[in-house]
C-alpha positions in Angstrom: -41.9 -99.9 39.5 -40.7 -97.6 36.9 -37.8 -95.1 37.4 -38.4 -91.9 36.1 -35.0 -90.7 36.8 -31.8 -91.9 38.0 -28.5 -90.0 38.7 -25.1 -92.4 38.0 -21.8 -90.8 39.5 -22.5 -86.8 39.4 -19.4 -84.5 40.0 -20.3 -80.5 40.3 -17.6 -78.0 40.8 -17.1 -74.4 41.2 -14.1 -72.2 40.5 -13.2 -69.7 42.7 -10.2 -67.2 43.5 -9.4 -69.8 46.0 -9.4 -73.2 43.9 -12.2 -75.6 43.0 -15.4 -76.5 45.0 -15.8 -80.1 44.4 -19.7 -79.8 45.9 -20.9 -82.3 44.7 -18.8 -85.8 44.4 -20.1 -88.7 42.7 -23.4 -88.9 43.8 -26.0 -91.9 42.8 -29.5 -92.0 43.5 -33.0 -93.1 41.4 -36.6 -92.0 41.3 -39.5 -94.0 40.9 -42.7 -93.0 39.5 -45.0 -91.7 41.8 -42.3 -91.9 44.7 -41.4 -89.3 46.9 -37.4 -89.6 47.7 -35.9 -86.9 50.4 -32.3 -85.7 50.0 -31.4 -84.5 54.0 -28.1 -83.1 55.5 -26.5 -80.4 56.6 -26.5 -76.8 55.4 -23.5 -77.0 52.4 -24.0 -80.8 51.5 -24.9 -80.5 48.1 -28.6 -81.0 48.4 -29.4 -78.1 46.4 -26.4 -78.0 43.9 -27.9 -81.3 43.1 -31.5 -80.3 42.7 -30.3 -77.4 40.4 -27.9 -80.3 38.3 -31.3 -82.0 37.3 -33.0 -79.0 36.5 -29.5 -77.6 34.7 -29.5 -74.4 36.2 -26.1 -74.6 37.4 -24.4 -71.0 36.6 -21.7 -71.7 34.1 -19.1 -70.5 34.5 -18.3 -70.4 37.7 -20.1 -73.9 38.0 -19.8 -77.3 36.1 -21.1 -80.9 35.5 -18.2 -82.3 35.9 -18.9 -86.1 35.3 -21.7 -88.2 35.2 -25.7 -88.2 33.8 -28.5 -87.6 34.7 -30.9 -89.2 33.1 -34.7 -88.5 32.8 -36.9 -91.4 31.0 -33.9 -92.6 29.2 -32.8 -89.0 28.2 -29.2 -87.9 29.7 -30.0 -84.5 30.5 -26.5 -83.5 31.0 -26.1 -83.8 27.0 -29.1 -81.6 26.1 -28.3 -78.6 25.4 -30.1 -75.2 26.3 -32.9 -75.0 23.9 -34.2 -78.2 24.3 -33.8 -77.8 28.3 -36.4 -74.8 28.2 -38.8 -77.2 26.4 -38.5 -79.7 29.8 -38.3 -76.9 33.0 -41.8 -76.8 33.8 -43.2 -79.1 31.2 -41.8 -82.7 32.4 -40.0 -81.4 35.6 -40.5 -78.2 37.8 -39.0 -77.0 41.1 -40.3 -75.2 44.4 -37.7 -73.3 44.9 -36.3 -72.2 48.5 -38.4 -68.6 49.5 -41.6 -67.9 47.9 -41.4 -64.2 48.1 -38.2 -63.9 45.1 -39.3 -66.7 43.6 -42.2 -64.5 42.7 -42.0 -61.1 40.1 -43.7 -58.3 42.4 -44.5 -55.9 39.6 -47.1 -58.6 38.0 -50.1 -60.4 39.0 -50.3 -64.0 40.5 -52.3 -64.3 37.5 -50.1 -63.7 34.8 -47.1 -65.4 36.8 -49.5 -68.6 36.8 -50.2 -68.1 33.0 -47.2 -67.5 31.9 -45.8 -70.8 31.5 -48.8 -72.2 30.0 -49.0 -69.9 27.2 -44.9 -70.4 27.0 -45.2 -74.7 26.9 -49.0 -75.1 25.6 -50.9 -74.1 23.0 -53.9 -73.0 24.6 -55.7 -69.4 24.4 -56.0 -66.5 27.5 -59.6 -67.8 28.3 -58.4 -71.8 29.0 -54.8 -70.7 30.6 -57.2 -68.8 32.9 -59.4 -71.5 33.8 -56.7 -73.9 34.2 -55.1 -71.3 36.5 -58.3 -71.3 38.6 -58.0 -74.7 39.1 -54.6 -74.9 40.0 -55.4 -72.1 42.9 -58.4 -74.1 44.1 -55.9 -77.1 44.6 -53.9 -75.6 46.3 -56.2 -73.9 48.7 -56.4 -70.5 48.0 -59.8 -68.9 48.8 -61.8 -66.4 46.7 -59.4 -67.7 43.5 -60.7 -65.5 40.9 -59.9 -62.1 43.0 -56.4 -63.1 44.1 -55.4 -64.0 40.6 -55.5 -60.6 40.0 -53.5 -59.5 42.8 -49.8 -59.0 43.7 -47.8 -61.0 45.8 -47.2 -58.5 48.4 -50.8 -59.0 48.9 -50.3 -62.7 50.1 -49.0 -64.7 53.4 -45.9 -66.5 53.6 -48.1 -69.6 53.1 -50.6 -68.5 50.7 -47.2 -67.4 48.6 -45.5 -70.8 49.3 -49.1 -72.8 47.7 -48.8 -70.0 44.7 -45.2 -71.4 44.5 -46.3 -74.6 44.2 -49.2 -74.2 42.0 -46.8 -72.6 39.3 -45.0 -76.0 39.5 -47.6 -78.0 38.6 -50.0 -76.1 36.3 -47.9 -77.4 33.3 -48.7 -81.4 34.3 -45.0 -82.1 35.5 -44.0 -86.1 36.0 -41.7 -84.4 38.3 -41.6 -82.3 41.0 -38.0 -81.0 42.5 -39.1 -79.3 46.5 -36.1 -77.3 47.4 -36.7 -76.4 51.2 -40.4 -75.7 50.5 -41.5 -75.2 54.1 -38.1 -73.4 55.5 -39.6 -69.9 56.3 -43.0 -71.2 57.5 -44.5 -71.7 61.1 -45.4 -74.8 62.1 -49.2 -74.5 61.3 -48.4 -73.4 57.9 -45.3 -76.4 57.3 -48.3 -78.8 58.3 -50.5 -77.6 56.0 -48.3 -77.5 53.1 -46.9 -81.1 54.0 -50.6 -82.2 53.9 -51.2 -80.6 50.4 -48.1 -82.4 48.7 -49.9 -85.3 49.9 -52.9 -84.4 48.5 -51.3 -83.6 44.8 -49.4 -86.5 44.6 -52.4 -88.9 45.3 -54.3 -86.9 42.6 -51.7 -86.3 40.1 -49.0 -89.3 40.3 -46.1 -86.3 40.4 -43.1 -87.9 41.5 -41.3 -86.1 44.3 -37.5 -84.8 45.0 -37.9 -83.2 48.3 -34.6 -81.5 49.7 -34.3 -80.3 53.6 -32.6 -80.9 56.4 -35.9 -81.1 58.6 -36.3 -84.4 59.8 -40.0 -84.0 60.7 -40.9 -82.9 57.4 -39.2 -85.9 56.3 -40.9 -88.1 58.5 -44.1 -86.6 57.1 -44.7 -88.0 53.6 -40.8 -89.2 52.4 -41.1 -93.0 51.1 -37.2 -93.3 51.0 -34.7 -91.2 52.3 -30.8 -90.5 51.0 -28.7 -89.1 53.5 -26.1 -86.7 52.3 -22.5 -85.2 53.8 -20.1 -83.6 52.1 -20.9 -83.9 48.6 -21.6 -87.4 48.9 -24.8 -89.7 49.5 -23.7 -91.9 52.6 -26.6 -93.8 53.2 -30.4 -94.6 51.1 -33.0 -96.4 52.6 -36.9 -96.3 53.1 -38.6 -93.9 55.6 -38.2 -96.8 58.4 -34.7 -98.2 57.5 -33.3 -94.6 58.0 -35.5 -93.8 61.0 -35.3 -97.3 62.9 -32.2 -99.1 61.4 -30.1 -96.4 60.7 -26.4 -97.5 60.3 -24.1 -94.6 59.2 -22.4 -92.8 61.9 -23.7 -89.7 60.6 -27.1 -90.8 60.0 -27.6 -91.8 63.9 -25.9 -88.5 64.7 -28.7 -86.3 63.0 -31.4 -88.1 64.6 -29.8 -88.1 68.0 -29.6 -83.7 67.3 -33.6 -84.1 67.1 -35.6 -82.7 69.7 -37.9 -85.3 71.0 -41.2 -85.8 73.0 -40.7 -89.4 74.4 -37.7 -88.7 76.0 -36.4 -86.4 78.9 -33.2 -85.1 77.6 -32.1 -81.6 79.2 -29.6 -80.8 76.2 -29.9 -81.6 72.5 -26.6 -84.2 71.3 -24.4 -82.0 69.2 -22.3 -83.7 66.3 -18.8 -82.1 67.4 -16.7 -80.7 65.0 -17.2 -79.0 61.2 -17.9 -80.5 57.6 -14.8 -81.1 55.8 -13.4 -78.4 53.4 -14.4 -79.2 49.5 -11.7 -77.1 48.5 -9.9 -79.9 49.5 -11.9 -83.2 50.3 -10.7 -86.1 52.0 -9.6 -89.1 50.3 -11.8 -91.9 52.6 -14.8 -91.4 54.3 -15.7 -87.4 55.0 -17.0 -87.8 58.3 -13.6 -89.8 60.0 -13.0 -86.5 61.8 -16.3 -86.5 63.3 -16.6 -90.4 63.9 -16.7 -91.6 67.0 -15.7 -95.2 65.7 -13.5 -94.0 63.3 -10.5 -96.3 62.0 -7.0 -96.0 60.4 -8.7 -97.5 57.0 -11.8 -94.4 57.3 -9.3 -91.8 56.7 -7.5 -93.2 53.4 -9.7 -95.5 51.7 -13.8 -94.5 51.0 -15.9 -97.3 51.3 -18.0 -99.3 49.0 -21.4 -99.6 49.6 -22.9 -102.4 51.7 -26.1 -103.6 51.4 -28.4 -103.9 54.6 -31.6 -105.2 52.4 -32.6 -104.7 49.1 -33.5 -101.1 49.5 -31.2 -99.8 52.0 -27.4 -99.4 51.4 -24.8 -97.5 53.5 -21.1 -96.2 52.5 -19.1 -97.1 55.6 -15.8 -98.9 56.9 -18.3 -100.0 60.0 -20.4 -102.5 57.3 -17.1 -103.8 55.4 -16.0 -106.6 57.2 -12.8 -106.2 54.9 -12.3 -103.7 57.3 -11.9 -105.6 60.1 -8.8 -107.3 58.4 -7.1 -104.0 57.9 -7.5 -102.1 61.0 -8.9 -102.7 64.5 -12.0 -100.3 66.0 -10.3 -97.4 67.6 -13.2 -96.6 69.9 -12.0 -92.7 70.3 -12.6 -89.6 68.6 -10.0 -88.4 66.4 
């Protein structure tokens, strides 16, 4: 299958009064066309400083792309510079970003919000942007389209806004679509709904889909392959199943394990003890030693290489080296 995009060995810092945030730290990944890949972690991982990389919409200063590419149907993004960038947002890739209600202008009308970026990309006149706006609404699922085009977003639900969202993504024909928490602030109903509707656009448009969260459920929902992220890192990729069923990072099995579930009587959620590590400062091995229940003398000095578990799922741990059982025994302990 073809890969729409792929990210080789991406570094993004930020300076600060207190040093440099190294947020993101050589991350790898690849996209195929019509795939839906989920980025999942903890709050702080990087997921989103990631997203924003692709898109280039990392403030600069105080932030930086400080190694690597990015590159988007053979086109390193990270060389292009601004101009050209405005002439891809929207048009070849677009982004849902976190909550619908600033992602919106209140002083103007969802329809010329919806219009705008046709008649800034396309050549088309105010009577065809419209219509194509109509039909972006009735995708979505917003009833009555022609009277809430011309009303405010104030005048909208927390879902109804999040589907405007998303319509404004793909009214412009994007190959890909960049999700950034799209169903944080919404009940369950609503996440449901919306979960159900990226289903529904990808099987009728072929977008190809970046979803970031740290909700494993939505993730369970439509992901085809999953990358597992901690500190600035991507510590394990696999499909939906591999992640779910065969998981083998430390960290991987410890976010599932946190997971309230129905088929089995637990009377306390499983806590992963202890805190992220600081990026001010970032370890030299593995990130999670601290946290690692199985943790050895070679996790904290040395990061691992990847191991492959099958052709499509890959983990970066000491535990799926056998090297590492020449240089240091299991410990067994917390650290």
């Amino acid at each position: 299958m073809e890969k729409i995009l792929e990210v080789k060995d991406l570094h993004v810092t930020f300076k600060t009064y207190g040093g440099e945030v190294q947020a993101v730290r050589g991350v790898n990944f690849d996209l195929k066309k019509g795939e839906t890949l989920a980025i999942v972690g903890e709050s702080g991982c990087g997921k989103s400083v990631t997203s924003n990389s692709i898109m280039r919409l990392i403030p600069t200063p105080p932030g930086r792309i400080a190694n690597g590419s990015i590159v988007y149907k053979g086109r390193d993004l990270t060389t292009v510079n601004e101009k050209e960038m405005r002439k891809i947002r929207g048009v070849d890739i677009s982004m849902i970003f976190q909550d619908p209600m600033t992602a919106l202008n209140p002083t103007l009308t969802i329809g010329d919000q919806l219009t705008e970026g046709l008649k800034q990309h396309k050549d088309i006149s105010g009577r065809e942007a419209k219509k194509k706006a109509l039909e972006m609404m009735d995708l979505v699922g917003i009833p009555s389209p022609e009277e809430r085009l011309k009303q405010y977003p104030h005048q909208f639900s927390g879902g109804m806004r999040q589907r405007v969202v998303i319509a404004m993504a793909l009214i412009c024909d994007p190959d890909l679509l960049i999700a950034d928490e799209p169903t944080t602030a919404l009940d369950v109903t609503i996440q449901a709904q919306i979960l159900e509707l990226f289903g529904k656009i990808q099987e009728r448009t072929g977008v190809s889909i970046i979803l970031i969260t740290h909700d494993l459920g939505v993730v369970a929902k439509i992901a085809d392959r999953i990358a597992v992220m901690y500190a600035g890192k991507i510590i394990e990729v696999g499909t939906k199943r591999e992640i779910f069923y065969e998981s083998q990072h430390p960290y991987t099995k410890g976010l599932l394990n946190s997971v309230p579930r129905l088929d089995i009587e637990e009377d306390d959620l499983i806590p992963i003890d202890g805190t992220p590590p600081d990026l001010f400062s970032p370890p030299q091995g593995c990130p999670f030693t601290a946290r690692c229940p199985f943790a050895m003398e070679v996790c904290d000095k040395v990061y691992p290489d990847s191991a492959s578990c099958s052709n499509t799922h890959e983990v970066d741990c000491w535990l799926q080296d056998r090297r590492a059982q020449l240089v240091s025994p299991m410990a067994g302990t917390k650290k």
